[in-house]
Biopython code that builds the backbone (N, CA, C, O; Angstrom):
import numpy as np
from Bio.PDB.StructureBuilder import StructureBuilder

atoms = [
    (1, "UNK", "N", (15.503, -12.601, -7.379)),
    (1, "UNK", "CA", (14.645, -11.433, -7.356)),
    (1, "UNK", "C", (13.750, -11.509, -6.126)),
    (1, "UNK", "O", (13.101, -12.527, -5.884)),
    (2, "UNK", "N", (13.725, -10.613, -5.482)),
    (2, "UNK", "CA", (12.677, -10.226, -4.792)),
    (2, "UNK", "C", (11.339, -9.609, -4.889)),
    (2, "UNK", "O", (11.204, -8.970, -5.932)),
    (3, "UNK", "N", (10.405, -9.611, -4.183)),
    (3, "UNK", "CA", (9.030, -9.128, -4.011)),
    (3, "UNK", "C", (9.046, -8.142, -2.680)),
    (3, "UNK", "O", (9.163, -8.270, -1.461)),
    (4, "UNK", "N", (8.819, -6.870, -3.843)),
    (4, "UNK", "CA", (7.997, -5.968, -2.252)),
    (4, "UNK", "C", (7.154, -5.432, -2.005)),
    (4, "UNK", "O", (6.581, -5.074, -3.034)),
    (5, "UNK", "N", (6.528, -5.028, -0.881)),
    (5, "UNK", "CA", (5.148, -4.638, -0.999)),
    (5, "UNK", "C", (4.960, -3.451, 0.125)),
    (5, "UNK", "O", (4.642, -3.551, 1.310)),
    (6, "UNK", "N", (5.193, -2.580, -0.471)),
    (6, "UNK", "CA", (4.985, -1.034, 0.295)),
    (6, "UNK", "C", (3.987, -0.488, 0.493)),
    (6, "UNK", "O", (3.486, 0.117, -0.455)),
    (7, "UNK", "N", (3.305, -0.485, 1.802)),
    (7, "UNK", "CA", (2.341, 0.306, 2.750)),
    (7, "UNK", "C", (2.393, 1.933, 2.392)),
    (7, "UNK", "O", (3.368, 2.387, 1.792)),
    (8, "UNK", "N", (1.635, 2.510, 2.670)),
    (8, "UNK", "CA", (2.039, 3.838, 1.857)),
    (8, "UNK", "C", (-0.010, 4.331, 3.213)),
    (8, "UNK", "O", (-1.143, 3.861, 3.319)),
    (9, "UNK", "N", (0.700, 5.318, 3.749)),
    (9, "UNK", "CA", (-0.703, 5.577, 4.425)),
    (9, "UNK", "C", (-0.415, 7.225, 4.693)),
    (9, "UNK", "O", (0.417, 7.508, 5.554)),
    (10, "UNK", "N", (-1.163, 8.412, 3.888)),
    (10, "UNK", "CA", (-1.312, 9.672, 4.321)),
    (10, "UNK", "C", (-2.090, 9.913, 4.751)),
    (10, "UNK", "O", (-3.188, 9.467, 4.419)),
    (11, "UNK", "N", (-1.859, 10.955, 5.950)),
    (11, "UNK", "CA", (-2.385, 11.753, 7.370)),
    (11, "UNK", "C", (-3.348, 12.973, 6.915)),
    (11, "UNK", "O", (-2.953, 13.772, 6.066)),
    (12, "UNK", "N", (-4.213, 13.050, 7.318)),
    (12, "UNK", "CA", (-5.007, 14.443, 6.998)),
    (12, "UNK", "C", (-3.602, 15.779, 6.863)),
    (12, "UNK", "O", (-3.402, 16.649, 6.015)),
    (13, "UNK", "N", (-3.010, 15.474, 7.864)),
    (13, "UNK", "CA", (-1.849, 16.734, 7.830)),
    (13, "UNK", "C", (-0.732, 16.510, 7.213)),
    (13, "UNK", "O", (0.280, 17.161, 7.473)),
    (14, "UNK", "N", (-0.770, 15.426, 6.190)),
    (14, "UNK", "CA", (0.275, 15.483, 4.808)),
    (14, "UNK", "C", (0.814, 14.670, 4.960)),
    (14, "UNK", "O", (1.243, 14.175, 3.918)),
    (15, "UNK", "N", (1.272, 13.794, 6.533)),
    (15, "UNK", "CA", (2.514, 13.221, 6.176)),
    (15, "UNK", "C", (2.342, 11.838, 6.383)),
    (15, "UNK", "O", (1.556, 11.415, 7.231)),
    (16, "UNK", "N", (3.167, 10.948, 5.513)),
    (16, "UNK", "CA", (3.331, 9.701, 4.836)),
    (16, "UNK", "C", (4.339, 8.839, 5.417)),
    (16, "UNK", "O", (5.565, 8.946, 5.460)),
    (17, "UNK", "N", (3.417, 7.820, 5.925)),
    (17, "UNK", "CA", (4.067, 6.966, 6.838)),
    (17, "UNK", "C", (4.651, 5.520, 6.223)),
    (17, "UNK", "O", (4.032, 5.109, 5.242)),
    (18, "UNK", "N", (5.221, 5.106, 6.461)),
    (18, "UNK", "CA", (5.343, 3.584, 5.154)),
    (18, "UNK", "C", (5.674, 2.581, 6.011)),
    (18, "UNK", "O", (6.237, 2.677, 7.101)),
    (19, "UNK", "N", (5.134, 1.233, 5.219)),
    (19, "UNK", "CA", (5.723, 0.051, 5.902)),
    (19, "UNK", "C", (6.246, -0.602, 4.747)),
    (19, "UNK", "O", (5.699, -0.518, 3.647)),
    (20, "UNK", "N", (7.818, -1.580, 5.071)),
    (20, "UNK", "CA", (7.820, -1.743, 3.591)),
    (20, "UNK", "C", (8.533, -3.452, 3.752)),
    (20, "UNK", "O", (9.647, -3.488, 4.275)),
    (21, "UNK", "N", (8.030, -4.543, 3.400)),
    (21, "UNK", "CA", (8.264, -6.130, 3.180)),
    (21, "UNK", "C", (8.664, -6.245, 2.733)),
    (21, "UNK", "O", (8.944, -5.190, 2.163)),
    (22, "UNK", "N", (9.508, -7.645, 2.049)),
    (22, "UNK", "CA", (10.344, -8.262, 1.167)),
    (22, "UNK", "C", (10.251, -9.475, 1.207)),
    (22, "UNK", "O", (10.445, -10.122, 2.236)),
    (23, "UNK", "N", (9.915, -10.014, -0.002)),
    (23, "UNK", "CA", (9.564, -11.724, -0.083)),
    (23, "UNK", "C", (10.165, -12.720, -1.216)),
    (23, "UNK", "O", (9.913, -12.529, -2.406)),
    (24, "UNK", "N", (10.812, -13.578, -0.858)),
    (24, "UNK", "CA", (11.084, -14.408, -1.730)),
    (24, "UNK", "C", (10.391, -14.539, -2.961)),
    (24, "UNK", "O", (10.811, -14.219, -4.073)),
    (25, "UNK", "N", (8.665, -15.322, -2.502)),
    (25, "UNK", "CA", (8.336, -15.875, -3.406)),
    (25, "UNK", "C", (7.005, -15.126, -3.057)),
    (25, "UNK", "O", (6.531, -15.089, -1.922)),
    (26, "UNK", "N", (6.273, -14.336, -4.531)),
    (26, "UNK", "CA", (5.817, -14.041, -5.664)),
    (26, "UNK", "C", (4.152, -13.884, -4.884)),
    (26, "UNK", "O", (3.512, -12.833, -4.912)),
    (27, "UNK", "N", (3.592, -15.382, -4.105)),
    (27, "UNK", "CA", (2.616, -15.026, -3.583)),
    (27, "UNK", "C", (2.529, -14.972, -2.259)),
    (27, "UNK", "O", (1.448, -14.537, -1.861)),
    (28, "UNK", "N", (3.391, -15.299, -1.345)),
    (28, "UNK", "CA", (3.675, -14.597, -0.202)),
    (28, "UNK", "C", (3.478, -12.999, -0.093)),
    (28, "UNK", "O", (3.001, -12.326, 0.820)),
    (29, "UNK", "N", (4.108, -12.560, -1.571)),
    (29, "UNK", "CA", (3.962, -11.051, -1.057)),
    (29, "UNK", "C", (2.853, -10.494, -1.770)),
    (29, "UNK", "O", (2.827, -9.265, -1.835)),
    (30, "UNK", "N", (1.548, -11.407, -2.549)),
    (30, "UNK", "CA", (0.157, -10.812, -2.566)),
    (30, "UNK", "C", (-0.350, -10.896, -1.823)),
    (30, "UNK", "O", (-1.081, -10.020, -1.360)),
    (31, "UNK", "N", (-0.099, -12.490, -1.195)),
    (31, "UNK", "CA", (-0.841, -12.201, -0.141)),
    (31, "UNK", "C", (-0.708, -11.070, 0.785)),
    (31, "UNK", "O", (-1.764, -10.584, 1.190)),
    (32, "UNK", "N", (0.443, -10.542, 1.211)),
    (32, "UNK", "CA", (0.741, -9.668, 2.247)),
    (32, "UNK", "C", (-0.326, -8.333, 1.491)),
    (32, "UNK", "O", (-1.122, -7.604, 2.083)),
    (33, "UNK", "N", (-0.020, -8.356, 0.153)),
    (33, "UNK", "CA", (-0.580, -6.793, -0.750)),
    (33, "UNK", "C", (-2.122, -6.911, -0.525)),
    (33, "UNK", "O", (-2.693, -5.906, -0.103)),
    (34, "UNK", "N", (-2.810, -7.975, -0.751)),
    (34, "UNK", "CA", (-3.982, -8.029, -0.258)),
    (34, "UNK", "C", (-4.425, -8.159, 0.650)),
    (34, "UNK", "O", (-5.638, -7.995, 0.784)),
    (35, "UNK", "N", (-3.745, -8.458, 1.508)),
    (35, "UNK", "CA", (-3.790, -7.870, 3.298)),
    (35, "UNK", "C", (-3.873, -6.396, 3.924)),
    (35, "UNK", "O", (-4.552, -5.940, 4.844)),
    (36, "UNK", "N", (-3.163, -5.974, 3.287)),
    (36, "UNK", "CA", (-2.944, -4.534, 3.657)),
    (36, "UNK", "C", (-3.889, -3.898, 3.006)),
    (36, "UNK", "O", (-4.149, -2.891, 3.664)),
    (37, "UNK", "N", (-4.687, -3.961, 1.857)),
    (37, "UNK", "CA", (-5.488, -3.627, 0.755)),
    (37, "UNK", "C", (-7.094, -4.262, 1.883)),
    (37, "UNK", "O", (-8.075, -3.518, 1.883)),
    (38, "UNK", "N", (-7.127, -4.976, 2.334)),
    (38, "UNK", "CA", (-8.305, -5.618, 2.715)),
    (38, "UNK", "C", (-8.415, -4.743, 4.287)),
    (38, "UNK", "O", (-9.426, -4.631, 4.981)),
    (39, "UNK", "N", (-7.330, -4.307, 4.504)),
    (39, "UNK", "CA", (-7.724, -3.058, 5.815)),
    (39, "UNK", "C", (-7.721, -1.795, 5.230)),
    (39, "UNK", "O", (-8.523, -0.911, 5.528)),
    (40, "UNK", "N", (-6.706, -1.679, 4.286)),
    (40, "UNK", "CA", (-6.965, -0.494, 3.917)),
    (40, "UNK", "C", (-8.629, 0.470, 3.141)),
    (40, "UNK", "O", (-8.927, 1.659, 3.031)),
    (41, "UNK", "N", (-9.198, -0.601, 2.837)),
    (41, "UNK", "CA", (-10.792, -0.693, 2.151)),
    (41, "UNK", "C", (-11.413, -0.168, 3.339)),
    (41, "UNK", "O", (-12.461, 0.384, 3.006)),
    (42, "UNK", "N", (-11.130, -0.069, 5.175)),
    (42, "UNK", "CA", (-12.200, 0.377, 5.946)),
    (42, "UNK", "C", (-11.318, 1.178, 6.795)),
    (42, "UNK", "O", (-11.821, 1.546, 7.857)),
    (43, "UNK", "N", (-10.184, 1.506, 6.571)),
    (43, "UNK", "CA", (-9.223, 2.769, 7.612)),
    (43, "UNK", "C", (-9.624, 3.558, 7.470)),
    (43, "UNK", "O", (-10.308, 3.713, 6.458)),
    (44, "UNK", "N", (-9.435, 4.698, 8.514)),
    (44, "UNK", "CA", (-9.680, 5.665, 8.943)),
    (44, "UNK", "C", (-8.887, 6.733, 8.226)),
    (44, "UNK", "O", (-9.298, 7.852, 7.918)),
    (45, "UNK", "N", (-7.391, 6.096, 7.950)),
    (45, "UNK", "CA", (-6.485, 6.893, 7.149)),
    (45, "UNK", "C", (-6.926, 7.739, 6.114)),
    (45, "UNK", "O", (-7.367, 7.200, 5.099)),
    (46, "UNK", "N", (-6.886, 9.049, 6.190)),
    (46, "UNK", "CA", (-7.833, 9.767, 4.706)),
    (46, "UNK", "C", (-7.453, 8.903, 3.523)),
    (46, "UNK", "O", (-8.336, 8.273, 2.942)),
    (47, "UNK", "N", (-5.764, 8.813, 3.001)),
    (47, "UNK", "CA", (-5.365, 8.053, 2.001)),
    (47, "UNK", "C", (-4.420, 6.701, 2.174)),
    (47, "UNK", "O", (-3.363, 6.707, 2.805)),
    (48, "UNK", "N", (-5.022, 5.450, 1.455)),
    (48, "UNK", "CA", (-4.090, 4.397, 2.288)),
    (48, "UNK", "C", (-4.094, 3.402, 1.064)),
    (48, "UNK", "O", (-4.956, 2.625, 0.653)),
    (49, "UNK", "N", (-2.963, 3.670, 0.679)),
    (49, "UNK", "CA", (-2.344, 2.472, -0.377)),
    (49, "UNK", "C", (-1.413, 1.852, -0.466)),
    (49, "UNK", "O", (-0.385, 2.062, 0.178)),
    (50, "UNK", "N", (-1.602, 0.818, -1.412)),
    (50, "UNK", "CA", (-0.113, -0.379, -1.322)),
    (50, "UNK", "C", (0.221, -0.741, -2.533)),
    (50, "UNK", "O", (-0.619, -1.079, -3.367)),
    (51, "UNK", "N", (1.139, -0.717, -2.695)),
    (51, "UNK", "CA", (2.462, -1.481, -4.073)),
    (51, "UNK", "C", (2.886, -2.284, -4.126)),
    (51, "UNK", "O", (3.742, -2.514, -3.272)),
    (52, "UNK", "N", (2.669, -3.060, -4.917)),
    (52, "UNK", "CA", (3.222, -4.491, -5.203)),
    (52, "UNK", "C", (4.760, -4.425, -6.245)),
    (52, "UNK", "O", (4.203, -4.669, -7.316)),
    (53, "UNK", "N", (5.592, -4.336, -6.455)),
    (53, "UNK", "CA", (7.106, -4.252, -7.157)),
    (53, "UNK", "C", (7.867, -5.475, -6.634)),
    (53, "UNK", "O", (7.780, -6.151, -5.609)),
    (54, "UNK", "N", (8.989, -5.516, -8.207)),
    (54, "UNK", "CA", (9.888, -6.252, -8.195)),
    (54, "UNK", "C", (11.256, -5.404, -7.133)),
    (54, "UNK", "O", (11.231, -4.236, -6.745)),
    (55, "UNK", "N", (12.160, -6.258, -6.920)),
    (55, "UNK", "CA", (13.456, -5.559, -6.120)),
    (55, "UNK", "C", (14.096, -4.533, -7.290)),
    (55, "UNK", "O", (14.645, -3.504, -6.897)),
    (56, "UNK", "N", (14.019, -4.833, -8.794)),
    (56, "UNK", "CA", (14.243, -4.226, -9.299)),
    (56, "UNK", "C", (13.705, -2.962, -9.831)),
    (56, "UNK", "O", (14.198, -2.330, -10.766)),
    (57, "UNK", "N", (12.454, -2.584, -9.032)),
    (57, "UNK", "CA", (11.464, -1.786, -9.278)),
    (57, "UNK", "C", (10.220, -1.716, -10.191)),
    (57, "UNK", "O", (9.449, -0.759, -10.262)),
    (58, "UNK", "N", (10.153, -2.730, -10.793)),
    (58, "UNK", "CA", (9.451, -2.882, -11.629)),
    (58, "UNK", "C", (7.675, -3.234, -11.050)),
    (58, "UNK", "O", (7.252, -4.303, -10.610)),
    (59, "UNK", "N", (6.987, -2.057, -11.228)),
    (59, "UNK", "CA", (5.533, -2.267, -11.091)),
    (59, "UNK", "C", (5.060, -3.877, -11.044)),
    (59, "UNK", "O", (5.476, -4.696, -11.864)),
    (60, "UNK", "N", (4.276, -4.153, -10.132)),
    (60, "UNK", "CA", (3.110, -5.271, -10.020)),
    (60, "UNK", "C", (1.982, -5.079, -10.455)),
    (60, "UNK", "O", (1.274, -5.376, -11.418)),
    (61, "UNK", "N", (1.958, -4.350, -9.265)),
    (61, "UNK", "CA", (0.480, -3.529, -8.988)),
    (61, "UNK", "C", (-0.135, -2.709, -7.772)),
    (61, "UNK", "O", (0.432, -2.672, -6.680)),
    (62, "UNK", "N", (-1.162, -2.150, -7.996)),
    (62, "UNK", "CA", (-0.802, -1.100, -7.148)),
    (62, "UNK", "C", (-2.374, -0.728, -6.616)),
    (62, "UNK", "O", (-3.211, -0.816, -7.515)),
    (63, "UNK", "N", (-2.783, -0.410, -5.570)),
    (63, "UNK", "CA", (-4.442, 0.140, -5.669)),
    (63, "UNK", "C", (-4.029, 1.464, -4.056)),
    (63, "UNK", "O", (-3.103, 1.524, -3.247)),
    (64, "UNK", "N", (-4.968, 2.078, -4.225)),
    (64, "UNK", "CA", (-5.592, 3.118, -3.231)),
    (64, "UNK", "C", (-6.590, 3.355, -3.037)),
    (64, "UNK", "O", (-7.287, 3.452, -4.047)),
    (65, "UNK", "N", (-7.458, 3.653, -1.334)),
    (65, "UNK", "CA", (-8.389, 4.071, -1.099)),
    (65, "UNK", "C", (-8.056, 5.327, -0.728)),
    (65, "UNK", "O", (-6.988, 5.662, -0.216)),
    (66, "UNK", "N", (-9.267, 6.238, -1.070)),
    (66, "UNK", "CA", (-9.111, 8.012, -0.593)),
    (66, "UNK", "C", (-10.538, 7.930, 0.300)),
    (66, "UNK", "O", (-11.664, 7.578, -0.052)),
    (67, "UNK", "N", (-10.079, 8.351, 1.472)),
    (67, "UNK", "CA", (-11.375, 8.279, 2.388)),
    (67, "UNK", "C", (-11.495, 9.947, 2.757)),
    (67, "UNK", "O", (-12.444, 10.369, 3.418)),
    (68, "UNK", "N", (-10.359, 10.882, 2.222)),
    (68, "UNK", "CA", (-11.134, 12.566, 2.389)),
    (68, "UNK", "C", (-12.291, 12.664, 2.003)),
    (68, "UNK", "O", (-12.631, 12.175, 0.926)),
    (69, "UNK", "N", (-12.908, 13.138, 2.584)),
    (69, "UNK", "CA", (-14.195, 14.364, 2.448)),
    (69, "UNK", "C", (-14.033, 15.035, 0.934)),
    (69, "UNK", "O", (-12.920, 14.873, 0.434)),
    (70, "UNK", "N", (-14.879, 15.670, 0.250)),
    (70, "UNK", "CA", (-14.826, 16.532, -0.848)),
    (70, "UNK", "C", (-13.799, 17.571, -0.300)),
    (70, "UNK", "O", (-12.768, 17.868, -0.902)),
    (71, "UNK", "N", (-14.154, 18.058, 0.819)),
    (71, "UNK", "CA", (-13.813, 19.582, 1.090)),
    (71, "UNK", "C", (-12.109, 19.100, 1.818)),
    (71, "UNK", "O", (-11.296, 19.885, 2.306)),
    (72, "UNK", "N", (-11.977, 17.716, 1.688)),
    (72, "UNK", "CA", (-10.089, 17.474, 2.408)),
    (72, "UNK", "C", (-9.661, 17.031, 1.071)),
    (72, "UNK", "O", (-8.481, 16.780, 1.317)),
    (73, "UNK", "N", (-9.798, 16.804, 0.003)),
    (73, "UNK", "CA", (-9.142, 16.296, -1.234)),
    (73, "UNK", "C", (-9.044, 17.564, -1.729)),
    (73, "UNK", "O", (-8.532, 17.759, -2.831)),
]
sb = StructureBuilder()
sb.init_structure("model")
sb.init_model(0)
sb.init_chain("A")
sb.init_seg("    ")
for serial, (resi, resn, name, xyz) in enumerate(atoms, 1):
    if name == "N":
        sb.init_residue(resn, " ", resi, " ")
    sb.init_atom(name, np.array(xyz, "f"), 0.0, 1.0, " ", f" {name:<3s}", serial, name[0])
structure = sb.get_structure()
């Protein structure tokens, strides 16, 4: 089984860019999830989240920051 951990970052103008890893072992790829999570907490990106899943799809875990404005959400 694998570990993946998908970047997930939307643009004020909708569109959704991804980065997406694959890891052997289990905390290699938190660490990577809390990496991306520990920039994503001060980007500029209006919306910028990451997923933690099995190869088989199966949820980890998951968080998002929303940095729109009232009046961009």
């Amino acid at each position: 089984m694998k570990y993946i951990v998908i970047e997930l970052q939307t643009n004020a103008d909708g569109t959704v860019g991804n980065i997406v890893n694959a890891y052997d072992d289990r905390n290699a790829a938190e660490s990577q999830y809390h990496s991306v999570l520990s920039a994503a907490a001060i980007s500029n990106v209006p919306v910028h989240s990451c997923i933690m899943i099995t190869s088989e799809g199966r949820p980890l875990d998951w968080k998002f920051y929303d940095h729109r404005t009232s009046t961009e959400a």
